[in-house]
C-alpha positions as CSV (number, residue, x, y, z in Angstrom):
1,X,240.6,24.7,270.8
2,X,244.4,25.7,270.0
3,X,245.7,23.3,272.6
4,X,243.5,20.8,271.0
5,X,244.2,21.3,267.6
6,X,248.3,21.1,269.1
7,X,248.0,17.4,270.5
8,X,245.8,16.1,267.2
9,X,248.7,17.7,265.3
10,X,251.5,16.4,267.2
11,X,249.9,13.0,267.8
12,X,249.5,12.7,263.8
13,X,253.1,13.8,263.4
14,X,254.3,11.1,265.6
15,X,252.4,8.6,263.6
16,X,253.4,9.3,260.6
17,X,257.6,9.1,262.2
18,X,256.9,5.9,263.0
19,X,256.6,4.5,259.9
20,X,254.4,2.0,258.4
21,X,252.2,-0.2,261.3
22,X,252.7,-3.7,262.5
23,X,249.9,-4.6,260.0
24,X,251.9,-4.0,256.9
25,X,253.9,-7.1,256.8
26,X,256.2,-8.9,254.0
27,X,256.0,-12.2,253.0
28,X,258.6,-14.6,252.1
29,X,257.8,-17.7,250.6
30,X,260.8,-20.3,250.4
31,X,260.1,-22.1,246.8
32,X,263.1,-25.0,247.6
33,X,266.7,-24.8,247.3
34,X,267.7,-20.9,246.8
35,X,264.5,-20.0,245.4
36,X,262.8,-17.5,247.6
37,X,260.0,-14.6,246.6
38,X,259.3,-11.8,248.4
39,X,256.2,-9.5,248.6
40,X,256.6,-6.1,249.4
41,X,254.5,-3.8,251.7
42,X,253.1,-2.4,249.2
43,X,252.8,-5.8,246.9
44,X,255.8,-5.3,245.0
45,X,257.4,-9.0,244.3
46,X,260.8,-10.1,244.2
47,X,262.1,-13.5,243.0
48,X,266.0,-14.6,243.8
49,X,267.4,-17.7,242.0
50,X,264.7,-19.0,239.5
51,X,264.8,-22.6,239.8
52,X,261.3,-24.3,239.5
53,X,260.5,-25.9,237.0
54,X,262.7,-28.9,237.5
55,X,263.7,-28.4,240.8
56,X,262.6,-31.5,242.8
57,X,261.7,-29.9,246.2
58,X,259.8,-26.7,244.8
59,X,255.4,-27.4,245.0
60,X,254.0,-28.7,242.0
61,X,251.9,-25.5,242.1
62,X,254.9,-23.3,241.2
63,X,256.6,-25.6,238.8
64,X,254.1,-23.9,236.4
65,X,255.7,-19.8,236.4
66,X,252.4,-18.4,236.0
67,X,251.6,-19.4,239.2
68,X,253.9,-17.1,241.1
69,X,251.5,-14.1,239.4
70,X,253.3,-11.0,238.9
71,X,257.0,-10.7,239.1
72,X,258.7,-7.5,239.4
73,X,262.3,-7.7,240.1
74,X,264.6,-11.1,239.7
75,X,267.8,-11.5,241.9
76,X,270.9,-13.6,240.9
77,X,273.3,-14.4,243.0
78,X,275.6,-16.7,240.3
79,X,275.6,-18.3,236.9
80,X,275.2,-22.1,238.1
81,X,272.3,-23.8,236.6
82,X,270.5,-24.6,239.9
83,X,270.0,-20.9,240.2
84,X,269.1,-19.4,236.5
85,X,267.8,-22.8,234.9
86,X,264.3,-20.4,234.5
87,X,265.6,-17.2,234.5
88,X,264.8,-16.6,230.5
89,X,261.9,-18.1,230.5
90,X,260.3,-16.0,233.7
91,X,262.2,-12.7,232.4
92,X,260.7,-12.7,229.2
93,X,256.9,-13.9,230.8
94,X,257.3,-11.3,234.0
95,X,259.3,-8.3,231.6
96,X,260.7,-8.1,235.5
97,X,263.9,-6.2,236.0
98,X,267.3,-8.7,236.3
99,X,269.6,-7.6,238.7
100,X,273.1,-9.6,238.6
101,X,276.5,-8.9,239.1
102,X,278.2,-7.3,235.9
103,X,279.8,-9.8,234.4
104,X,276.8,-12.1,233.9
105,X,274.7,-9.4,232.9
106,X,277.2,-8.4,229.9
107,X,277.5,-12.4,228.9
108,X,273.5,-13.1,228.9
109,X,272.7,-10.0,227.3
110,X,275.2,-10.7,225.0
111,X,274.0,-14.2,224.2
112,X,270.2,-13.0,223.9
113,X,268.8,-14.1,227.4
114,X,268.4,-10.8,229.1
115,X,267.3,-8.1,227.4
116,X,269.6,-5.4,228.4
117,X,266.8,-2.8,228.6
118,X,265.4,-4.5,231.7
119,X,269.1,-6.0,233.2
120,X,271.3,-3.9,235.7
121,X,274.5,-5.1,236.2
122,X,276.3,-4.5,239.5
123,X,278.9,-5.4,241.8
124,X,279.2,-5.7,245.5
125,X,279.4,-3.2,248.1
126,X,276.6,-1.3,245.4
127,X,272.8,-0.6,246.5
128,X,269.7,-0.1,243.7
129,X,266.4,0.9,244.0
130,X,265.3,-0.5,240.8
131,X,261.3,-1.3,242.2
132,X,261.1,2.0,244.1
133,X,263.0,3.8,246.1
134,X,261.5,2.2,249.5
135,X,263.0,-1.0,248.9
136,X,266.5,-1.4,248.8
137,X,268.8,-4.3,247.5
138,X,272.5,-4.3,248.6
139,X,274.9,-6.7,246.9
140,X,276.7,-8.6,249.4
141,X,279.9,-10.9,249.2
142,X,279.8,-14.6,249.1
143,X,282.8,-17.3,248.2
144,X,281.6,-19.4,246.1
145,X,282.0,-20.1,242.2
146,X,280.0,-19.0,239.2
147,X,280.3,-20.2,236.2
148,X,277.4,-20.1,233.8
149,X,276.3,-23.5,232.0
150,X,275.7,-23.3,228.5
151,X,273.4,-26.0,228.2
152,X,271.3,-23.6,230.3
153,X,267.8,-23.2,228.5
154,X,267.3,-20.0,226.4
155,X,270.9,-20.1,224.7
156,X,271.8,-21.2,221.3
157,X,275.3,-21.8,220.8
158,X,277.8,-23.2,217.5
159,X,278.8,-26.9,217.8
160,X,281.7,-27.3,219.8
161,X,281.2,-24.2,221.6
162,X,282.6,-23.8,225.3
163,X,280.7,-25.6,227.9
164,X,281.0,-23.1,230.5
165,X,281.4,-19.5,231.1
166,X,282.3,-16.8,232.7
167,X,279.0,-15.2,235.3
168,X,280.9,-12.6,237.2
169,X,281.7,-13.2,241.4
170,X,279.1,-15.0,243.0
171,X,277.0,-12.9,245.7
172,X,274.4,-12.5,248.4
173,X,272.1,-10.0,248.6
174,X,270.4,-7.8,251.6
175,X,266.6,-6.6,250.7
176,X,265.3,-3.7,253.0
177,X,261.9,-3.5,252.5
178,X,258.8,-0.3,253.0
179,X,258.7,-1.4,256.7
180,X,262.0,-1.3,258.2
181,X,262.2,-5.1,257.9
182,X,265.8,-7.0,255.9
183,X,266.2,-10.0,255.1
184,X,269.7,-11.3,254.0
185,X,270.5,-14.2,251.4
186,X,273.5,-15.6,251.3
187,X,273.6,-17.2,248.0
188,X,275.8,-20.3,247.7
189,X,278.7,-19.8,250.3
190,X,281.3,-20.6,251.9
191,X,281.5,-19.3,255.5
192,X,283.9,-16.3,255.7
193,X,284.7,-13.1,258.7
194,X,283.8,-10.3,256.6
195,X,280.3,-11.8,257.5
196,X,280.3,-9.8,260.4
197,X,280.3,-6.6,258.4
198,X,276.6,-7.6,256.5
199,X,276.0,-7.3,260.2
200,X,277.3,-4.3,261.2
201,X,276.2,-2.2,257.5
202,X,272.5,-4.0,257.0
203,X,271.9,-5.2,260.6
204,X,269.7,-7.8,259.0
205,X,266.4,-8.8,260.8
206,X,266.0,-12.3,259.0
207,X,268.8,-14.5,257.1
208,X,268.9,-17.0,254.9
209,X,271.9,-19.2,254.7
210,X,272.9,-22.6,253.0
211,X,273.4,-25.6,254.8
212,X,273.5,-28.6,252.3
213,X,277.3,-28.9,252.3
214,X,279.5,-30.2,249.7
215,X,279.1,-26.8,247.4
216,X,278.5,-24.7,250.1
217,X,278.6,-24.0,254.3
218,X,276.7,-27.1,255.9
219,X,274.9,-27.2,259.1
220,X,277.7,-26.9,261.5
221,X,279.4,-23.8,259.3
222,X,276.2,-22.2,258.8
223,X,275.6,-22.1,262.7
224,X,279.1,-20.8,263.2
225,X,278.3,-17.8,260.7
226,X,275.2,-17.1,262.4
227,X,276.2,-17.4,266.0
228,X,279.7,-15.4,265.3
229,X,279.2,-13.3,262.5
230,X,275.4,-12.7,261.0
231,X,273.7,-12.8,264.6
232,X,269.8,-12.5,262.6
233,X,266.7,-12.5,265.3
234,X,265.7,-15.1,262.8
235,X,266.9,-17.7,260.0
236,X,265.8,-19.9,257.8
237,X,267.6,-22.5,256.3
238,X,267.8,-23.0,252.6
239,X,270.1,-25.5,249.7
240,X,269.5,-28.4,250.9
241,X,268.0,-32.0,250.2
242,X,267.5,-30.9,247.0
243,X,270.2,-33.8,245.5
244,X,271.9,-36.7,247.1
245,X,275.2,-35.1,247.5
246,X,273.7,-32.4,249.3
247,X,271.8,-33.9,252.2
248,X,272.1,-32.2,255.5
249,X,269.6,-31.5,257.4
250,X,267.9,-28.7,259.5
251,X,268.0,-30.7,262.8
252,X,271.5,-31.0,262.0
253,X,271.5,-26.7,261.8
254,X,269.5,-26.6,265.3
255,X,272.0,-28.7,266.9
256,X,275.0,-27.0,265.8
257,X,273.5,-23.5,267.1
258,X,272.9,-25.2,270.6
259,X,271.1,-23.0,273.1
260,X,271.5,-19.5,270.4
261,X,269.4,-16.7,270.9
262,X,268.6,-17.2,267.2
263,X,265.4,-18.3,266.0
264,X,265.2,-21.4,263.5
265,X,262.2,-21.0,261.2
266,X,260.6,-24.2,260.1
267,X,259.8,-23.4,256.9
268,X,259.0,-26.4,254.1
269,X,259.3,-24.9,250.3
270,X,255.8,-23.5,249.3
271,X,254.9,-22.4,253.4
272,X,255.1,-18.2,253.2
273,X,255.9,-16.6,256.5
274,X,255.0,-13.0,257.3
275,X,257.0,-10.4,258.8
């Protein structure tokens, strides 16, 4: 009976060190251009770069924010319009938690979009746990621009007031979820080395890197970052086709990585994959 008892013990000890099992899965559900949600293990939801309602390549389903149900955690990665146009509007209907980079989160608090009871502000190189402490979000570099419109819906400024404004360094982010799984986004980016070090502090499993061009890396610079720098199992390419000017393709992507050990996902906006 002891020796029993010492194998049903030591069997349930090893089950429980190996973490979750292969049926708790995340899904990520590309919503076009940056827009991507998340679902935890555990159903906890996170949405990066609100962009739906007039974004041209997001389902007609999810134009409408109620339709993405609960939201508990919103990513920003800069202040450009194509990536906050519904940010008030899905804060205020989700009461989610904003994560940003400091700056931004100072300047929309300060001009009443955020409520800076449910903002953090951050900057790279930081990690926060906002949604429990099983999921973590890293902030990440990315070379790019952010400047925040203020024609952007939700602000209300004096006539003749400054166009544009300051939203902190733009960023990517690196989500490790309940299950040992991460997923990086790269935000709007150029490529650049330092690349290689997401790889070597997040090792992520998935990425999720720009390829449009013109604003950001395009097809061939997004395969060089992957091959050279990122080295994901798998990507998915994102910020493109959206507008004219940026109108590179995925095929374009495959070609560029040649005969990479990567995987390309095929993903269309509204098509979630599980992991």
């Amino acid at each position: 009976m002891f020796k029993r008892n010492l194998i049903v013990a030591i069997a349930t000890a090893l089950t429980l060190l190996a973490g979750p099992t292969s049926a708790a899965e995340v899904e990520v559900l590309w919503l076009g251009h940056a827009t991507v949600r998340f679902t935890s293990v555990e159903g906890k939801v996170i949405l990066i770069d609100p962009f739906l309602k007039k974004n041209p390549k997001t389902p007609a389903r999810y134009r409408d924010l109620e339709a993405l149900g609960k939201v508990d955690l919103i990513l920003i990665t800069h202040g450009h319009g194509d990536h906050i146009r519904d940010l008030k509007e899905l804060a205020d209907l989700s009461g989610a938690t904003v994560v940003a980079p400091y700056g931004f989160i100072l300047n929309m608090v300060s001009l009443g979009v955020l409520d800076g009871e449910k903002s953090i502000g951050m900057n790279k190189g930081g990690t926060v746990s906002p949604i429990g402490r099983g999921i973590k979000v890293h902030m990440v570099p990315a070379e790019h621009g952010s400047n925040v419109d203020f024609g952007m819906p939700g602000l209300k400024l004096e006539p003749n007031a400054p166009r544009a404004g300051e939203g902190g360094p733009a960023v990517g982010y690196v989500v490790e979820f309940e299950n040992g799984f991460s997923v990086y986004h790269s935000g709007d980016t150029a490529v650049f080395s330092d690349m290689a070090l997401i790889r070597e502090f997040y090792k992520p499993d998935l990425a999720m890197v720009c390829i449009g061009g013109h604003f950001t890396m395009d097809p061939e610079g997004a395969a060089y970052a992957i091959e050279t720098f990122i080295k994901p199992k798998q990507v998915i390419p994102i910020h493109y086709g959206t507008f004219p000017v940026i109108n590179r393709t995925p095929a374009e992507f495959k070609k560029a990585l040649g005969d990479s050990p990567v995987e390309v996902l095929d993903v269309e906006p509204g098509q979630a994959v599980k992991f």
